[in-house]
PDB file as gemmi writes it, atoms N, CA and C in Angstrom:
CRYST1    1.000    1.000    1.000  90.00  90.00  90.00 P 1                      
ATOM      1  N   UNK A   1      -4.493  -2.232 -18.415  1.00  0.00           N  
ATOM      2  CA  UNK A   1      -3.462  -2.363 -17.398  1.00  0.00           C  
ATOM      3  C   UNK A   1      -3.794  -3.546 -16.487  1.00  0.00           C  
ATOM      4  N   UNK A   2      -2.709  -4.390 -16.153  1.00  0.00           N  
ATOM      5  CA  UNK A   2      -3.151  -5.883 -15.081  1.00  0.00           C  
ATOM      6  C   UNK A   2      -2.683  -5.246 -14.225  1.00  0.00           C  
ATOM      7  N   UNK A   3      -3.560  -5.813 -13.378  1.00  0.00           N  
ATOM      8  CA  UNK A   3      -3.792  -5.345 -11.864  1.00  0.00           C  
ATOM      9  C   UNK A   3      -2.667  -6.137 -11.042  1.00  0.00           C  
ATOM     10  N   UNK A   4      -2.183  -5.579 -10.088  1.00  0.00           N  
ATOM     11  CA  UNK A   4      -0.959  -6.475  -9.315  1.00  0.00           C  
ATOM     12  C   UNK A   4      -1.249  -7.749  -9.034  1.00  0.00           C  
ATOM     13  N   UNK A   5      -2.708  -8.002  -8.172  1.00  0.00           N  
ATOM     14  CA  UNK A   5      -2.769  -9.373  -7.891  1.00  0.00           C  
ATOM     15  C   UNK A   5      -2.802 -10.125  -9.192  1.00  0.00           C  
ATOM     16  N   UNK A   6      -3.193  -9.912 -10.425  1.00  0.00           N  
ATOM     17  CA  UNK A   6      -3.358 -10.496 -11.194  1.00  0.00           C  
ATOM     18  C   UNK A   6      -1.630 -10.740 -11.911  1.00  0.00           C  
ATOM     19  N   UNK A   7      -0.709  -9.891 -11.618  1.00  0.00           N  
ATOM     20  CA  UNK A   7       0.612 -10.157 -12.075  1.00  0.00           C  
ATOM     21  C   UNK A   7       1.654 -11.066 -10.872  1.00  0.00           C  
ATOM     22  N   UNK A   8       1.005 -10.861  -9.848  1.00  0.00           N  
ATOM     23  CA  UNK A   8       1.296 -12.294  -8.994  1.00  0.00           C  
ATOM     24  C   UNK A   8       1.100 -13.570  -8.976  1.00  0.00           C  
ATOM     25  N   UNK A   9      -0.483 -13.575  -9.695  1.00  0.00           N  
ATOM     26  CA  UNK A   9      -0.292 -14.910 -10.182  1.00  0.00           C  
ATOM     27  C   UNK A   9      -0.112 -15.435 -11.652  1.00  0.00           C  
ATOM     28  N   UNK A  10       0.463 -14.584 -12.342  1.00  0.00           N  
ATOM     29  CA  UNK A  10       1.237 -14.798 -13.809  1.00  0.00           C  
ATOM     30  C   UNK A  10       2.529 -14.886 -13.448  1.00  0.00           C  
ATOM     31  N   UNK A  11       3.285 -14.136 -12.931  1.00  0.00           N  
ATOM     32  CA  UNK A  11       4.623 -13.973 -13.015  1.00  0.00           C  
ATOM     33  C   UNK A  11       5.231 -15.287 -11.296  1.00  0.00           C  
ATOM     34  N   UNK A  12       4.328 -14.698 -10.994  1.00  0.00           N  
ATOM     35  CA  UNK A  12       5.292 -15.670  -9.218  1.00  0.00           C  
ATOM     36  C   UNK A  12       4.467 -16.765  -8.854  1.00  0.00           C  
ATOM     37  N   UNK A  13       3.379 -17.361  -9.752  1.00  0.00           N  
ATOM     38  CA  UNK A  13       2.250 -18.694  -9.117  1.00  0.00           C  
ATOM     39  C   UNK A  13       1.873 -17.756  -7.864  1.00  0.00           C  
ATOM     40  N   UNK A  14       1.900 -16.821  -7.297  1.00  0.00           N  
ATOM     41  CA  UNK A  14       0.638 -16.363  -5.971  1.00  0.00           C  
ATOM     42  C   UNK A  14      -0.747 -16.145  -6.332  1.00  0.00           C  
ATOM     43  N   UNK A  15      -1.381 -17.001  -5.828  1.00  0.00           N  
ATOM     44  CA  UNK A  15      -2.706 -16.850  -5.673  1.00  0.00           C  
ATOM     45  C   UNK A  15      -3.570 -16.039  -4.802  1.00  0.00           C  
ATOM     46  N   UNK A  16      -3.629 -15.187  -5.483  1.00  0.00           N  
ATOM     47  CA  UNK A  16      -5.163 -13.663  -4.613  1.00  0.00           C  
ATOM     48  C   UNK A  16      -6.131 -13.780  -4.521  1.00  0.00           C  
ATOM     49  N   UNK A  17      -7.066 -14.448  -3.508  1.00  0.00           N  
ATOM     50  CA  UNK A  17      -8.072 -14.810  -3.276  1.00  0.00           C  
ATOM     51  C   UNK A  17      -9.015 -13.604  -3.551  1.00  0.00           C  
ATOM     52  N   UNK A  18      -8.683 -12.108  -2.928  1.00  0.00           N  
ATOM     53  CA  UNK A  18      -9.214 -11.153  -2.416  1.00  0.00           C  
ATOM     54  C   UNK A  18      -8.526 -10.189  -2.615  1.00  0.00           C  
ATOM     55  N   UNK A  19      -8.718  -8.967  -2.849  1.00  0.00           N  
ATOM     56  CA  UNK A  19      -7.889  -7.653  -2.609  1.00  0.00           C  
ATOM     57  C   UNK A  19      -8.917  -6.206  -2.798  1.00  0.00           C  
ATOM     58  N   UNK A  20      -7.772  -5.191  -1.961  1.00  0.00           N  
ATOM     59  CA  UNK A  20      -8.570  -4.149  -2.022  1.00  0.00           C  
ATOM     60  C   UNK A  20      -7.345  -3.332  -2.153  1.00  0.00           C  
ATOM     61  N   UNK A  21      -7.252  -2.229  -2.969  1.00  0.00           N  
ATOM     62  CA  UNK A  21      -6.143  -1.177  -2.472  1.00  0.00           C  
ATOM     63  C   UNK A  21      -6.221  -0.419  -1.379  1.00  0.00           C  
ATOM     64  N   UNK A  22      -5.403  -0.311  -0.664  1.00  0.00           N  
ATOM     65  CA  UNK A  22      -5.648   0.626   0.962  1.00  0.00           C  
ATOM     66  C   UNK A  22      -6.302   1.810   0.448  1.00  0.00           C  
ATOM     67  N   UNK A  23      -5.566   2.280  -1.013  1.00  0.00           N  
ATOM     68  CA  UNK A  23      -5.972   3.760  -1.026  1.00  0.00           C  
ATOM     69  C   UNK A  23      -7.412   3.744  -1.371  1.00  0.00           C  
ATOM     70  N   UNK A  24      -7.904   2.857  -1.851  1.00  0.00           N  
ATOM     71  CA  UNK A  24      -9.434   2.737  -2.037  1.00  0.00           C  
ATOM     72  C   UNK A  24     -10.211   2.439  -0.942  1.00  0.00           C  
ATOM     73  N   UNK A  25      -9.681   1.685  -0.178  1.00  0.00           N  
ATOM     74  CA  UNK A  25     -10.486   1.483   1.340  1.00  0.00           C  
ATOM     75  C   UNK A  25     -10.725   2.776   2.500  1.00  0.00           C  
ATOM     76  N   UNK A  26      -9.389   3.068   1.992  1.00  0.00           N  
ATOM     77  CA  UNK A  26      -9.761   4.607   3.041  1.00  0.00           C  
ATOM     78  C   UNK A  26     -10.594   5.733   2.203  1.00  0.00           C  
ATOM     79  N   UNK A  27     -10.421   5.778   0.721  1.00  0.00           N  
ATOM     80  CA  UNK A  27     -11.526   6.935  -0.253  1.00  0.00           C  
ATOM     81  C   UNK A  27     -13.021   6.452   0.528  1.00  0.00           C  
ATOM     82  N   UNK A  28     -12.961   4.841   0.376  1.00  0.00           N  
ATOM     83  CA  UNK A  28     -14.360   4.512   0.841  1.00  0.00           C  
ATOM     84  C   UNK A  28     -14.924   4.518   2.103  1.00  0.00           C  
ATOM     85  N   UNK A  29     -14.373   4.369   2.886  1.00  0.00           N  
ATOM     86  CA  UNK A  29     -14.691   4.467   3.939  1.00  0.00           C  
ATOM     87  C   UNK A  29     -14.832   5.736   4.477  1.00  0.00           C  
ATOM     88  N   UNK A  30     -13.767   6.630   4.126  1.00  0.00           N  
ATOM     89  CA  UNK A  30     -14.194   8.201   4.389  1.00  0.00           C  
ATOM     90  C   UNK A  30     -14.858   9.339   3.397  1.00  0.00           C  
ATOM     91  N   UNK A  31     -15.256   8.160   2.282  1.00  0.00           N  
ATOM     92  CA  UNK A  31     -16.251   8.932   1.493  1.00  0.00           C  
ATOM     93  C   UNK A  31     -15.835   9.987   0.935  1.00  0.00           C  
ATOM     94  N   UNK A  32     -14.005   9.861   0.278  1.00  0.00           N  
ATOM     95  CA  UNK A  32     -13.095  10.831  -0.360  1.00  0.00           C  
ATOM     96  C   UNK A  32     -12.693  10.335  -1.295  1.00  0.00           C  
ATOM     97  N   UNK A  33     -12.649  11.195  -2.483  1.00  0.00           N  
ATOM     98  CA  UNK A  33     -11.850  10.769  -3.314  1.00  0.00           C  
ATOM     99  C   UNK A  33     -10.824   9.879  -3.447  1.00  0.00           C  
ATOM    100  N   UNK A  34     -10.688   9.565  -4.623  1.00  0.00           N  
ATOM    101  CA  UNK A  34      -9.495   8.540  -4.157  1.00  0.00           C  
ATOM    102  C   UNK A  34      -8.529   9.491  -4.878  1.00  0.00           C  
ATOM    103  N   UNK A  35      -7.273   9.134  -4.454  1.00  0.00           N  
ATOM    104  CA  UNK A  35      -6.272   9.744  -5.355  1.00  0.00           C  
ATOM    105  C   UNK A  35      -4.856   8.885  -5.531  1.00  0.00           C  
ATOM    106  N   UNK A  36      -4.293   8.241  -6.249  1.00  0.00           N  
ATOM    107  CA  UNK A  36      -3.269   7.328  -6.563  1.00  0.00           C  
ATOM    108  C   UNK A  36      -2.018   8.075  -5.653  1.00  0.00           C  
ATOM    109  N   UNK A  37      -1.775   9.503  -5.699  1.00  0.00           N  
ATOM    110  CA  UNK A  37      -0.629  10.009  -4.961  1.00  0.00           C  
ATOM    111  C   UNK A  37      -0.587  10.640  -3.667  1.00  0.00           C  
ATOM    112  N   UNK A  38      -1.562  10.211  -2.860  1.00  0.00           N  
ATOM    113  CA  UNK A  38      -1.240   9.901  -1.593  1.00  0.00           C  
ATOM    114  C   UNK A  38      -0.264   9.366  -0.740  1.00  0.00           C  
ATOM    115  N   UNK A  39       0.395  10.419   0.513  1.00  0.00           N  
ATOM    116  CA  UNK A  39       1.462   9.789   0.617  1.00  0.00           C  
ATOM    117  C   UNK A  39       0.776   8.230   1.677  1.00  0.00           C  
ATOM    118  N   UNK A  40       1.838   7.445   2.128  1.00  0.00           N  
ATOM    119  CA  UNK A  40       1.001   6.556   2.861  1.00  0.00           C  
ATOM    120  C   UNK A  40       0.896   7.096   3.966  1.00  0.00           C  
ATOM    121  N   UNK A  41       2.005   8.041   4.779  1.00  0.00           N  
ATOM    122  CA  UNK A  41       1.934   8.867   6.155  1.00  0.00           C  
ATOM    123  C   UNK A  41       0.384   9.209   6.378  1.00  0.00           C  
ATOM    124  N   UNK A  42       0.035   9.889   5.396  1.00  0.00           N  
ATOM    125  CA  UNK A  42      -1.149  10.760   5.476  1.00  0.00           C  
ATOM    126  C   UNK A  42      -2.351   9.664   5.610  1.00  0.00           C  
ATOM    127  N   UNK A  43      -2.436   8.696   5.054  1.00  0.00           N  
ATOM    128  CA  UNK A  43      -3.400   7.421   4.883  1.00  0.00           C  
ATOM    129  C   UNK A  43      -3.792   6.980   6.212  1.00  0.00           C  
ATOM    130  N   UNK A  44      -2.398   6.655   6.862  1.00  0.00           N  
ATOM    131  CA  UNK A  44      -2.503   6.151   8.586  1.00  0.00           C  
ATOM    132  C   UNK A  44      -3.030   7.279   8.900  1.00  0.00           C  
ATOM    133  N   UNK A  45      -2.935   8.761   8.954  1.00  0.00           N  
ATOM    134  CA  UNK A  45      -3.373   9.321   9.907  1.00  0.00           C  
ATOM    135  C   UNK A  45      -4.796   9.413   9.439  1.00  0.00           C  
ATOM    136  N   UNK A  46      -5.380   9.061   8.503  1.00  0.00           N  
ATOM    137  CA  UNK A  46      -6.790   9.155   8.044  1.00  0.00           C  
ATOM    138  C   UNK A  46      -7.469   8.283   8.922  1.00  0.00           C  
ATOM    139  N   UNK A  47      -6.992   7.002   9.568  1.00  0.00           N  
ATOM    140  CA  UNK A  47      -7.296   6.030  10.197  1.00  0.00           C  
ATOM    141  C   UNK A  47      -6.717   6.259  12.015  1.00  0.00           C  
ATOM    142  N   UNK A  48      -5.877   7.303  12.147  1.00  0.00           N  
ATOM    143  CA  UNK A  48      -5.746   7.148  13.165  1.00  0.00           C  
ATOM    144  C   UNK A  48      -4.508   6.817  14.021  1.00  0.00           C  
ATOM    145  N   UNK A  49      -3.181   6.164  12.656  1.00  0.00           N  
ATOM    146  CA  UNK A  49      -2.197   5.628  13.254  1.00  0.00           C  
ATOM    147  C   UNK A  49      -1.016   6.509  13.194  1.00  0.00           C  
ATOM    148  N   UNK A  50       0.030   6.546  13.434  1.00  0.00           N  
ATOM    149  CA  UNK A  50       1.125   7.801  13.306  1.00  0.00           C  
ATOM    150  C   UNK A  50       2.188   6.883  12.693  1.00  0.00           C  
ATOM    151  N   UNK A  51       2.593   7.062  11.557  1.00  0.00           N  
ATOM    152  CA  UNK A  51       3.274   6.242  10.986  1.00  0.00           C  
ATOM    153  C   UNK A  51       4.586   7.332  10.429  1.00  0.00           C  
ATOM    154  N   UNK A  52       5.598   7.196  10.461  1.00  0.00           N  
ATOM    155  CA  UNK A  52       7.164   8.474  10.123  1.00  0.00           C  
ATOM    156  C   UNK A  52       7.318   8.081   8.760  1.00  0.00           C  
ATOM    157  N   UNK A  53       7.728   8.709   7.627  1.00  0.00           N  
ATOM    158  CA  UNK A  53       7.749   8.643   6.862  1.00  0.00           C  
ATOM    159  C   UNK A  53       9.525   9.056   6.675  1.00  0.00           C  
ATOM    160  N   UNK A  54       9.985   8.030   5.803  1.00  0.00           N  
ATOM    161  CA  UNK A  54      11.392   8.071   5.887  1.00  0.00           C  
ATOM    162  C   UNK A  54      12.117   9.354   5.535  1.00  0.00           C  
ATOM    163  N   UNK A  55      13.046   9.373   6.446  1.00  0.00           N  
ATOM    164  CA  UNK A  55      13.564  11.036   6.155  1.00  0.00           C  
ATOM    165  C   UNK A  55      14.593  11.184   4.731  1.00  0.00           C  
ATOM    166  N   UNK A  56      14.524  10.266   3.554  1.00  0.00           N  
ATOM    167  CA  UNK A  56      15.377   9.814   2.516  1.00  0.00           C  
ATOM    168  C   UNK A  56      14.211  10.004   2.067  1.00  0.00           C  
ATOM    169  N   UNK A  57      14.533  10.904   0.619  1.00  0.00           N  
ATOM    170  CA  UNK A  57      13.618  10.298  -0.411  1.00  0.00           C  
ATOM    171  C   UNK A  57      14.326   9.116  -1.597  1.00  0.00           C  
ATOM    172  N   UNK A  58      13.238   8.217  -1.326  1.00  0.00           N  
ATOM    173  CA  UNK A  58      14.001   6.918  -2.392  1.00  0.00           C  
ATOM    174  C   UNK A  58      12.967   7.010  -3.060  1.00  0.00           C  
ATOM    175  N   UNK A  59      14.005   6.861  -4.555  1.00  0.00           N  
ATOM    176  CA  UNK A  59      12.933   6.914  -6.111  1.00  0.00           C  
ATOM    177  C   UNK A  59      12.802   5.276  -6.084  1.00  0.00           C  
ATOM    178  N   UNK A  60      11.648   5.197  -6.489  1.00  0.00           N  
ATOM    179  CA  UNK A  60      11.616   3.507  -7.173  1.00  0.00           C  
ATOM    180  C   UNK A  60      10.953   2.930  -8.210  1.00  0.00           C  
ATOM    181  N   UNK A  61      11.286   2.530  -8.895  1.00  0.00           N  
ATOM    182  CA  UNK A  61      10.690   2.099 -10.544  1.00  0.00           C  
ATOM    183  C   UNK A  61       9.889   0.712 -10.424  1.00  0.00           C  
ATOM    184  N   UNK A  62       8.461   0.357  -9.770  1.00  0.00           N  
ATOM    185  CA  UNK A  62       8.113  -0.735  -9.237  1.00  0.00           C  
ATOM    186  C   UNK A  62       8.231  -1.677 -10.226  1.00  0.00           C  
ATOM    187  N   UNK A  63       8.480  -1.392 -11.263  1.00  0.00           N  
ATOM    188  CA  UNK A  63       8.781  -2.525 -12.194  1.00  0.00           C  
ATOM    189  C   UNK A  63       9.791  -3.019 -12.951  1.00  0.00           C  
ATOM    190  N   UNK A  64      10.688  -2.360 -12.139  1.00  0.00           N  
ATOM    191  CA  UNK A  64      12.118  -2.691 -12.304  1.00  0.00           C  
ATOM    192  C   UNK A  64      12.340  -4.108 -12.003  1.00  0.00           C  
ATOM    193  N   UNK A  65      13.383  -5.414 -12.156  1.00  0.00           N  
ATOM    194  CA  UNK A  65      14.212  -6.528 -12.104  1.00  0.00           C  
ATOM    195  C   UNK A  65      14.465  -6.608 -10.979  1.00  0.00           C  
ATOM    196  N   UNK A  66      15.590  -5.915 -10.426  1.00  0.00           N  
ATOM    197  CA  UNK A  66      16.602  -5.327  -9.510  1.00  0.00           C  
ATOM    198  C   UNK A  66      16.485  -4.016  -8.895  1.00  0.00           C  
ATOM    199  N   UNK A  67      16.365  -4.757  -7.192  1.00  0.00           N  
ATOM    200  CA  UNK A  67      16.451  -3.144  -6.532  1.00  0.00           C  
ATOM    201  C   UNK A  67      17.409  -2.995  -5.201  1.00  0.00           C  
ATOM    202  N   UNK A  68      17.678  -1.696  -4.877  1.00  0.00           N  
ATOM    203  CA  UNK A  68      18.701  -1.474  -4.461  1.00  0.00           C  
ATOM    204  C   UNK A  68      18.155  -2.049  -2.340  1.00  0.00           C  
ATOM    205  N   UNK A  69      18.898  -2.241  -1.737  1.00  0.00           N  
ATOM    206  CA  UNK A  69      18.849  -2.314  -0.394  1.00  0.00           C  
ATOM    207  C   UNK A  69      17.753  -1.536   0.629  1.00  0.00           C  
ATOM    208  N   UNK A  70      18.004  -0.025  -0.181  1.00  0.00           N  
ATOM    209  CA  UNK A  70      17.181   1.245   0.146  1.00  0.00           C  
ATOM    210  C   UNK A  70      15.784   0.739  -0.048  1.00  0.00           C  
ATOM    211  N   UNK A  71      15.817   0.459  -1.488  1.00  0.00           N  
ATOM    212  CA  UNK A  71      14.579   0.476  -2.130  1.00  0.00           C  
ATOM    213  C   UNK A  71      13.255  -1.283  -1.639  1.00  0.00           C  
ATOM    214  N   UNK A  72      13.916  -2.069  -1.194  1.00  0.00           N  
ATOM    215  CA  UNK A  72      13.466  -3.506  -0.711  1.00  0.00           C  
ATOM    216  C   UNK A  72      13.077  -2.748   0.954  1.00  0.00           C  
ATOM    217  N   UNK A  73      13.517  -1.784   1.601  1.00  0.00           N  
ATOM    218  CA  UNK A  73      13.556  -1.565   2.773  1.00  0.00           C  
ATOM    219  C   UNK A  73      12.201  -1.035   2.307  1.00  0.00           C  
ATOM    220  N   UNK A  74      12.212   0.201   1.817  1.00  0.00           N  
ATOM    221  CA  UNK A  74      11.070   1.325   1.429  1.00  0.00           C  
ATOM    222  C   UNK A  74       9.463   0.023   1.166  1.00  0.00           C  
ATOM    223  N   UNK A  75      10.106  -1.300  -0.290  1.00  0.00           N  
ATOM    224  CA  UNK A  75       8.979  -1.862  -0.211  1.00  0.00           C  
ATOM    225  C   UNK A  75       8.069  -2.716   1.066  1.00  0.00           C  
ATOM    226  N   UNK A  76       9.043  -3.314   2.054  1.00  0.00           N  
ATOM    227  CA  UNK A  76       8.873  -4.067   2.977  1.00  0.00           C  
ATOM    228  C   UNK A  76       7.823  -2.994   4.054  1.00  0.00           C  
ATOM    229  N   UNK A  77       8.192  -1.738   4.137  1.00  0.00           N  
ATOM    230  CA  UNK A  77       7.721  -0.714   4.849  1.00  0.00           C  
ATOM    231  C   UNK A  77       6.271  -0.154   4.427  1.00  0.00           C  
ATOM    232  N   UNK A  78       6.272   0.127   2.975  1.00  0.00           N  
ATOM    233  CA  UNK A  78       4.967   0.143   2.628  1.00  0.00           C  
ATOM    234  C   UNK A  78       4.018  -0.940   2.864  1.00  0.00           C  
ATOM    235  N   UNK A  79       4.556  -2.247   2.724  1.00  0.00           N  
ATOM    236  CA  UNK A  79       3.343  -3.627   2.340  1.00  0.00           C  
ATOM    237  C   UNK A  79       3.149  -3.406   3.818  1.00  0.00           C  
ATOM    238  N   UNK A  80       3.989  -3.547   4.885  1.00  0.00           N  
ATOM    239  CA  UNK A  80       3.584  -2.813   6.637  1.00  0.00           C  
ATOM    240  C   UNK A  80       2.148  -2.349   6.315  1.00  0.00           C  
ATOM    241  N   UNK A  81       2.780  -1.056   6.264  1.00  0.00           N  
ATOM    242  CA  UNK A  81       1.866   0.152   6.761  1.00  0.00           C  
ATOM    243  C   UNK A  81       0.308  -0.561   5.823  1.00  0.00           C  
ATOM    244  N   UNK A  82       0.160  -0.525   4.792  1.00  0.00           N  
ATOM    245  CA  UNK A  82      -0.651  -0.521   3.889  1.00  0.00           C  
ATOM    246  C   UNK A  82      -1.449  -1.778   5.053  1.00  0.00           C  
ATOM    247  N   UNK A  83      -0.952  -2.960   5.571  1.00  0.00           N  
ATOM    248  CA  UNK A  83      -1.123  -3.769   6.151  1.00  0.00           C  
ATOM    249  C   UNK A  83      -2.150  -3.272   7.858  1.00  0.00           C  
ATOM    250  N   UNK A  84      -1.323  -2.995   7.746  1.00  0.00           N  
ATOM    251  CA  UNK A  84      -2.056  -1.695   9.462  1.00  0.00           C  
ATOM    252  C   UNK A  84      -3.135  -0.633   8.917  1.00  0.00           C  
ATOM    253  N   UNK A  85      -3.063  -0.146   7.833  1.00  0.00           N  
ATOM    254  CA  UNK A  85      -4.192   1.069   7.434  1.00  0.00           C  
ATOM    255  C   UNK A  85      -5.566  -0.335   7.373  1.00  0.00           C  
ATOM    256  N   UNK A  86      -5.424  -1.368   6.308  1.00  0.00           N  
ATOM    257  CA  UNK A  86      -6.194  -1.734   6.092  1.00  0.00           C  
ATOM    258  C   UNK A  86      -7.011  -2.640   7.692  1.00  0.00           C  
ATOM    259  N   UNK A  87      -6.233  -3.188   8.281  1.00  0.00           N  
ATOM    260  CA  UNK A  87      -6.756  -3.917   9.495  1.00  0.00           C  
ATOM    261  C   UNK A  87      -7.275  -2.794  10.117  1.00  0.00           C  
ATOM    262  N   UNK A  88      -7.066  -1.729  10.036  1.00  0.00           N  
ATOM    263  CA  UNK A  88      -7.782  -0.696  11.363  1.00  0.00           C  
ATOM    264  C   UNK A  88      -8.739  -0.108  10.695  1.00  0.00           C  
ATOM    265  N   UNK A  89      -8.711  -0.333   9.483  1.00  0.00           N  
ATOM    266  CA  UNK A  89     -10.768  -0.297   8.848  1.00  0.00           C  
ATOM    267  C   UNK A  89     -11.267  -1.369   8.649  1.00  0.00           C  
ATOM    268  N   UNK A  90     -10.631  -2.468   8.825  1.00  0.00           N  
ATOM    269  CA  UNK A  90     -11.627  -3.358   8.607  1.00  0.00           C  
ATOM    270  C   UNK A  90     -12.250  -3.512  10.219  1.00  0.00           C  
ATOM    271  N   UNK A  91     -11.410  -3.043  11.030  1.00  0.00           N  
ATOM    272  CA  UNK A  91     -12.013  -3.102  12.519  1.00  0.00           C  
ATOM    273  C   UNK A  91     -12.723  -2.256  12.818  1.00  0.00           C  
ATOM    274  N   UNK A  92     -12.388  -0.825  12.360  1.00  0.00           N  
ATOM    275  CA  UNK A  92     -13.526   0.014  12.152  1.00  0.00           C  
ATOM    276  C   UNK A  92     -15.149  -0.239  11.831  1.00  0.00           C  
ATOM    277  N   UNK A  93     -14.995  -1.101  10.753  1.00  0.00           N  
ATOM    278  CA  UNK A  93     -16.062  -1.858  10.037  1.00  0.00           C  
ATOM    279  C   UNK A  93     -17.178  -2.853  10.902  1.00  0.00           C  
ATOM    280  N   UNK A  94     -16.259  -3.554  11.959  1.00  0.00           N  
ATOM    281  CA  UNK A  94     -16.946  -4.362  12.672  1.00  0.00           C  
ATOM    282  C   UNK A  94     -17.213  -4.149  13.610  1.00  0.00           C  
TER     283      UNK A  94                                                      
END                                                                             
């Protein structure tokens, strides 16, 4: 299986210097399992932040072409949060 950063820079020229999955940064840092189906709500509060989790459930096929309005909202919201979990362990860290 290729790893996302690695299909960013096949498919879109982005170059990934670095990466970590949030959900692995918080297993590691709190010395828990990791588990792929974590919601992200629960992630922030592992760290501390209070993050609402949309009152819609939207399905999304991340490897779909084409996505719906809903579904670009939902992604923009995750790369967020995932964005805030990870800065408040890496500050943790320092």
């Amino acid at each position: 299986m290729i790893h996302w950063h690695f299909q960013l820079c096949y498919d879109y020229s982005i170059e990934c210097k670095s990466c970590i999955e949030v959900i692995e940064l918080v297993a590691r840092y709190f010395q828990k399992p990791k588990s792929i189906h974590i919601v992200i709500s629960k992630l922030a509060a592992e760290v501390g932040l209070s993050l609402e989790e949309s009152p819609k459930k939207v399905d999304v096929d991340w490897q779909a072409i084409v996505f719906s309005d809903e579904q670009i909202k939902l992604g923009i919201q995750y790369v967020y949060a995932c964005q805030l979990i990870g800065s408040k362990i890496l500050a943790m860290l320092l």
